[in-house]
N, C-alpha and C positions, 0 to 999 in steps of 0.2 A: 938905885932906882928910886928915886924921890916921888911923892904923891901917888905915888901906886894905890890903884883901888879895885875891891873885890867890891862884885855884887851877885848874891843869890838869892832865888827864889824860890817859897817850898808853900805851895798850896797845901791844906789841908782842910778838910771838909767835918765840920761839927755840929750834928743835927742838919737843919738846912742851911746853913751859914756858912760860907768859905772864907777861909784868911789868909792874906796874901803877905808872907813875912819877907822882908829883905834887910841884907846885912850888910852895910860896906865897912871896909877899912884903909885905913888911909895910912903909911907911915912916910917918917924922914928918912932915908938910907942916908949915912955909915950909922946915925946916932943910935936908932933901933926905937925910937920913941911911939908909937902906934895910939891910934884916936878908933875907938867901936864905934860904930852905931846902927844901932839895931830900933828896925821899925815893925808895929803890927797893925794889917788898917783890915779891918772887913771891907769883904768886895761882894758884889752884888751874887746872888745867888740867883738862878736860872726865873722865868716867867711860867705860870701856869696857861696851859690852853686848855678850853673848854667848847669845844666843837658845837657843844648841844647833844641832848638826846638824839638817840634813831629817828626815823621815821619810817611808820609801817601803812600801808594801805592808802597813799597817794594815788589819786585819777590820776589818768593820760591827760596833758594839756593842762593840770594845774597847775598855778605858779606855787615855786618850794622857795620857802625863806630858810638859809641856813645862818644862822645867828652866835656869832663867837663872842657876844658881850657880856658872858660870863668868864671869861677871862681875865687875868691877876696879873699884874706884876709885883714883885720884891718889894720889900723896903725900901725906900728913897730912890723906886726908879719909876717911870712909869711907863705904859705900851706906847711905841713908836708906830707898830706899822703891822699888818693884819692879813698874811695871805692863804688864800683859799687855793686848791688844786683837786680836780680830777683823777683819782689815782687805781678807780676800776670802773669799767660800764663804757655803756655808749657816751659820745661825745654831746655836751652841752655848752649853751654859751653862759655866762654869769655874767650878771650885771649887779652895779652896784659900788659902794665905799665903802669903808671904815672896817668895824666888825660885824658887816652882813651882808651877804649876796643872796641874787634870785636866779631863779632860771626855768624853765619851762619843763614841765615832767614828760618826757618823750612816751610816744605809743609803742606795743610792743606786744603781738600774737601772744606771745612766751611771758609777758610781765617783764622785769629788772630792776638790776639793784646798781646804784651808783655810789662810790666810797668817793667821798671827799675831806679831803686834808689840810685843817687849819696849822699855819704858822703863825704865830704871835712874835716879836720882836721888842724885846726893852728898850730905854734909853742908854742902858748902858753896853748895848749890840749883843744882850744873851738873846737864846729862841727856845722853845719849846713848842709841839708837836699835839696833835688830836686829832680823830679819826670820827666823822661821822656816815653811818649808809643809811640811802634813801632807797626804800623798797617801793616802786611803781607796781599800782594792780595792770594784767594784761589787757588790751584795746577792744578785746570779742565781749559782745557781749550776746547769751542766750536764755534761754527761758525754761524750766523745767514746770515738770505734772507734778504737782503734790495730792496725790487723792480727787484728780480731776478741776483741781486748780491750777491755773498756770502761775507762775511765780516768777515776776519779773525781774530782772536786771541781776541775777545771782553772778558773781565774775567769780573767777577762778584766779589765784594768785599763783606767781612764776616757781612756788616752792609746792606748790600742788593743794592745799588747803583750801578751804572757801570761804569768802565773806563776803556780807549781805551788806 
């Protein structure tokens, strides 16, 4: 079997860094003469996503900017491509490019919370993950007596608490 060649791969991970080794070899059959060569290259190590902070105490009908421009990529790669998803709550529409979408804070008797899920994507096709929730205050609003005052626009938020 003349030019015969092996090639394997053994990732292994150190610190944040991965390296991708591979070994071929090559020989002459009958003579037994064999040529190594062994390579080691660092490969790209996954992207950070950064979703943003929560958000807590958004009006009904505000616009929400959700902003993933605190996200990173690796060494010698850079972010390709930036998806945002819906992944609990009522249905909204987003608009927008890059690392930031908007959308309109829905109304809601009960208040609500929407989880949305940034995907980042490197040049070198790694991704990584982040989760932000937007807590909408609920749409009633009423008036309470403090000591024979009325005291306007008190809301009631969807976890039961109150803020002014």
């Amino acid at each position: 079997m003349a030019n015969a060649v092996l090639v394997n791969r053994l990732y292994a991970a150190v610190g944040n860094a991965v390296y991708v080794q591979s070994i071929t070899a090559t020989s002459t059959v009958p003579t037994g003469n064999a040529v190594l060569v062994q390579n080691l290259a660092l490969a790209s190590a996954a992207p950070t996503a950064n979703a943003g902070p929560d958000q807590a105490g958004v009006e009904p009908g505000a616009v929400v900017t959700l902003d993933g421009s605190g996200s990173s990529a690796s060494s010698g790669t850079t972010l390709s491509a930036f998806g945002w998803a819906l992944v609990g709550g009522p249905a909204v529409t987003l608009s927008g490019t890059g690392a930031t979408r908007t959308f309109t804070a829905p109304g809601s008797v009960d208040g609500v919370a929407l989880t949305f899920r940034l995907t980042v994507t490197d040049s070198g096709g790694a991704t990584s993950t982040d989760d932000v929730t937007v807590l909408v205050l609920n749409s009633t609003r009423f008036e309470l007596s403090a000591g024979g005052q009325w005291v306007p626009e008190l809301r009631h938020v969807f976890d039961g608490s109150v803020w002014s």
